[in-house]
ZANU-332156 format. One line per field, with one value per residue (C-alpha): residue in one letter; x, z, y negated. Coordinates in pm, whole numbers, plus 50000, padded with zeros to 5 digits. Each point is the difference from the previous one (the first is absolute). Layout:
# residues N
r (A;...)
c1 (X;...)
c3 (Z;...)
c2 (Y;...)
***
This chain:
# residues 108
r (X;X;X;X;X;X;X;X;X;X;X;X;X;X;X;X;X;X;X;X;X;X;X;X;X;X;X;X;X;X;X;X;X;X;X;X;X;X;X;X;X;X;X;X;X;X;X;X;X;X;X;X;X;X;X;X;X;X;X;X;X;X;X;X;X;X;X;X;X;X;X;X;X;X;X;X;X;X;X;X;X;X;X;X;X;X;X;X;X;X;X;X;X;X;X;X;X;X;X;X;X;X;X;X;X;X;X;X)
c1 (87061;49891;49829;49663;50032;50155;49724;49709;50215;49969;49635;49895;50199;49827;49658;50092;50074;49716;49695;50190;50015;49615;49859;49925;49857;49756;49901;49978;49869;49865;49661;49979;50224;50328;49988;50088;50307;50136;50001;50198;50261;50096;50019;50220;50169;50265;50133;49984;50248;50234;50012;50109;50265;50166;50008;50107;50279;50116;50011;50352;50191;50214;50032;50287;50247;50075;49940;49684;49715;50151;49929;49663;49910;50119;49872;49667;50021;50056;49671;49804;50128;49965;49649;49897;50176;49864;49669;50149;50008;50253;50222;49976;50071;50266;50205;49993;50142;50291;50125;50014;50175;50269;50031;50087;50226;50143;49987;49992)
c3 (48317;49659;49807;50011;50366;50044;49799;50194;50351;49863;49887;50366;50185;49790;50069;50363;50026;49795;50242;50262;49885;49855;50266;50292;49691;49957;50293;50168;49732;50069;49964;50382;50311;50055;50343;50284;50063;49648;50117;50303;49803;49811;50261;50195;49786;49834;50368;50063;49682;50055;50371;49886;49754;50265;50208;49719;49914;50374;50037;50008;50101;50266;50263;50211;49656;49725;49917;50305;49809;49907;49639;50044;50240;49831;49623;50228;50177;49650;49872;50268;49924;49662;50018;50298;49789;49668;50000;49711;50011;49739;50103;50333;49903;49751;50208;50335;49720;49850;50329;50113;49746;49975;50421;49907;49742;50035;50415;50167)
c2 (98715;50013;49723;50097;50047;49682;49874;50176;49840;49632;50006;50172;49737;49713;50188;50029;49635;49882;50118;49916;49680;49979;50221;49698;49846;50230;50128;49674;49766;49651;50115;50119;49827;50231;50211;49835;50240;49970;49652;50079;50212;49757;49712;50309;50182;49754;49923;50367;50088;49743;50109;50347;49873;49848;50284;50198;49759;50001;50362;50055;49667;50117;49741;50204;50058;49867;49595;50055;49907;49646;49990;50129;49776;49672;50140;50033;49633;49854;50204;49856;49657;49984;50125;49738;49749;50070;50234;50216;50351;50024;49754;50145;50355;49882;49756;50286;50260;49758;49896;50359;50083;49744;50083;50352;49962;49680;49973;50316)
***
């Protein structure tokens, strides 16, 4: 890729991600109530995502070979708990990924 293609790439990719980003702002400004459904997707759709990273994640753990899902399912348990415990996404996400980790490598 040459420079000026490289170039052209960046500045499309900032474009793209800069009406995303300002779009909802002006198409649904304060000046008028948002839709009731736009409501609804995003009461919906962050439970939704999250949903279908986990079933993403879990795709493949094998629970007939291998360590039988037991990693996964304590590196999941600890997610759970830290976010009941804490409220933080972050933490949450963080904590779940660090003690998978250390199970794989460390453990199993």
């Amino acid at each position: 890729m040459t420079i000026t293609q490289q170039i052209v790439t960046i500045a499309l990719l900032a474009l793209g991600t800069m009406i995303t980003r300002f779009l909802p702002f002006l198409v649904f400004s304060g000046k008028r109530p948002t839709p009731a459904y736009v409501q609804y997707l995003g009461h919906a759709l962050p439970s939704a995502v999250f949903a279908m990273l986990v079933v993403y994640c879990m795709k493949n753990v094998s629970l007939v070979s291998g360590t039988h899902g037991v990693p996964e399912l304590i590196a999941t348990l600890v997610t759970v708990g830290l976010h009941l415990w804490k409220r933080q996404m972050l933490i949450s996400i963080a904590g779940g990924t660090v003690c998978y980790m250390l199970l794989r490598h460390l453990v199993f």
